[in-house]
C-alpha positions in Angstrom: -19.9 -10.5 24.5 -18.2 -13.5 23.5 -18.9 -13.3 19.9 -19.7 -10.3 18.2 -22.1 -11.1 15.3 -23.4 -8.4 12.2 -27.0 -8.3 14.1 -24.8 -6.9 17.1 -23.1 -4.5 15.0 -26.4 -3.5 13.8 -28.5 -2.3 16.5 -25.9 0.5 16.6 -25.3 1.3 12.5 -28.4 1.9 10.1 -27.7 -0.7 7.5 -24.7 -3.6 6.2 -23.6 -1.2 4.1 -22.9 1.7 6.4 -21.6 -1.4 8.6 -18.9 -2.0 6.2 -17.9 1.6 5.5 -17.6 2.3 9.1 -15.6 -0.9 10.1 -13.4 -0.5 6.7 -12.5 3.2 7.9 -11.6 1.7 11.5 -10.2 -0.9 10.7 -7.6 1.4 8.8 -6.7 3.5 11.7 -6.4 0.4 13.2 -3.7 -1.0 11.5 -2.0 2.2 11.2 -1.8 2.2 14.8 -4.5 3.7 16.5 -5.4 2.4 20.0 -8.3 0.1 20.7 -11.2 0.9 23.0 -12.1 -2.9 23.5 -9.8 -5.4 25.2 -9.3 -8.1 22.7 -6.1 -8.8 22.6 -6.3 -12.1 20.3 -8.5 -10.4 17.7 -7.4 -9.2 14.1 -8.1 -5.7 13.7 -11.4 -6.7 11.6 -13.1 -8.6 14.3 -11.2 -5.6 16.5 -13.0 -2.9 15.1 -16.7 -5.0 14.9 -16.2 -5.5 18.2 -15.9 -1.4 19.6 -18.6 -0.8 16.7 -21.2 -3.2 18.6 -20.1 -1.9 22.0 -20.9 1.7 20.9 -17.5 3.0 20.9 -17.0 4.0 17.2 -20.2 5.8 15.5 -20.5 7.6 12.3 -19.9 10.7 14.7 -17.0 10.2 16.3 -15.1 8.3 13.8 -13.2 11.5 12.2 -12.7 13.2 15.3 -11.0 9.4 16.5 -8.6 9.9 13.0 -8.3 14.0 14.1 -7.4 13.3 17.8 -5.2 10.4 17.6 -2.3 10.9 16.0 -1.3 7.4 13.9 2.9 6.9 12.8 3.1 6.6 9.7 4.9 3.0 8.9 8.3 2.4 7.6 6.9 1.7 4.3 4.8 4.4 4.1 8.1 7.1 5.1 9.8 6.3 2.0 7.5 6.9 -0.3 9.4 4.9 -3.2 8.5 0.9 -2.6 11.9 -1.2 -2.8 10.6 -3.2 -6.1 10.4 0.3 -7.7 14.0 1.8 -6.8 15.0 -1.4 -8.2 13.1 -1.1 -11.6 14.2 2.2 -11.9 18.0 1.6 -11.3 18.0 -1.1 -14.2 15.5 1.4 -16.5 18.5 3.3 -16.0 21.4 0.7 -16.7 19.4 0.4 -20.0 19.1 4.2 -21.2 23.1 4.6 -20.5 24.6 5.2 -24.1 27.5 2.9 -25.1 30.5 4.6 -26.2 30.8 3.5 -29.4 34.2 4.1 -30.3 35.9 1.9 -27.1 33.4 -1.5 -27.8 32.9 -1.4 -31.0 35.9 -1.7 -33.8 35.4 0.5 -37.8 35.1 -2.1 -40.0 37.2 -1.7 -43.2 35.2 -2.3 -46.7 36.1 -5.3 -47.9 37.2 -5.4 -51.8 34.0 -6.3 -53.8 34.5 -8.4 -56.8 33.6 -5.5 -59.0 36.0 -3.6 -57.1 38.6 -5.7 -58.8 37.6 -6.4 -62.5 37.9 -2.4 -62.7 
């Protein structure tokens, strides 16, 4: 199969829209890691997971026990559980709700002597 096409795809899946569904779901496990059943090593994992769908490889049936049996690391990203641009929100939400000590920055400010002060 040199180029998997959508009419390839479905002769094995009902309709376009279970197509999608089903390539969506392996094209997740996909990128988290899962190995391929095709050889296409130049393919993104879209045209990746098209291509085992149109070979017969992933099906409706077999595509929770794929996520069930296969084990997928979680990413880097995904271990942290806090993105980077958050930690750094939070750090400076928290720079901001520090109270000042207001007797070190600021200075009391003596009344001045009012003009009525003075006629009394």
């Amino acid at each position: 199969m040199a180029r998997v096409t959508v009419e390839d795809c479905l002769e094995k899946v009902g309709n376009r829209f279970l197509l999608v569904h089903l390539g969506a779901k392996r094209v997740i496990q996909l990128r988290k890691g899962a190995t391929a059943f095709v050889e296409a090593p130049k393919n993104k994992e879209v045209v990746l997971a098209l291509r085992e769908i149109a070979a017969g490889e992933v099906t409706f049936d077999n595509i929770v026990q794929i996520d069930q049996v296969e084990p997928v690391a979680e990413s880097p990203e995904d271990s942290t559980g806090v993105p980077e641009a958050d930690t750094a929100a939070k750090e400076d939400k928290k720079e901001a709700e520090k109270p000042k000590d207001e007797s070190s920055d600021s200075k009391e400010v003596e009344p001045e002597d009012s003009p009525d002060d003075k006629a009394k």
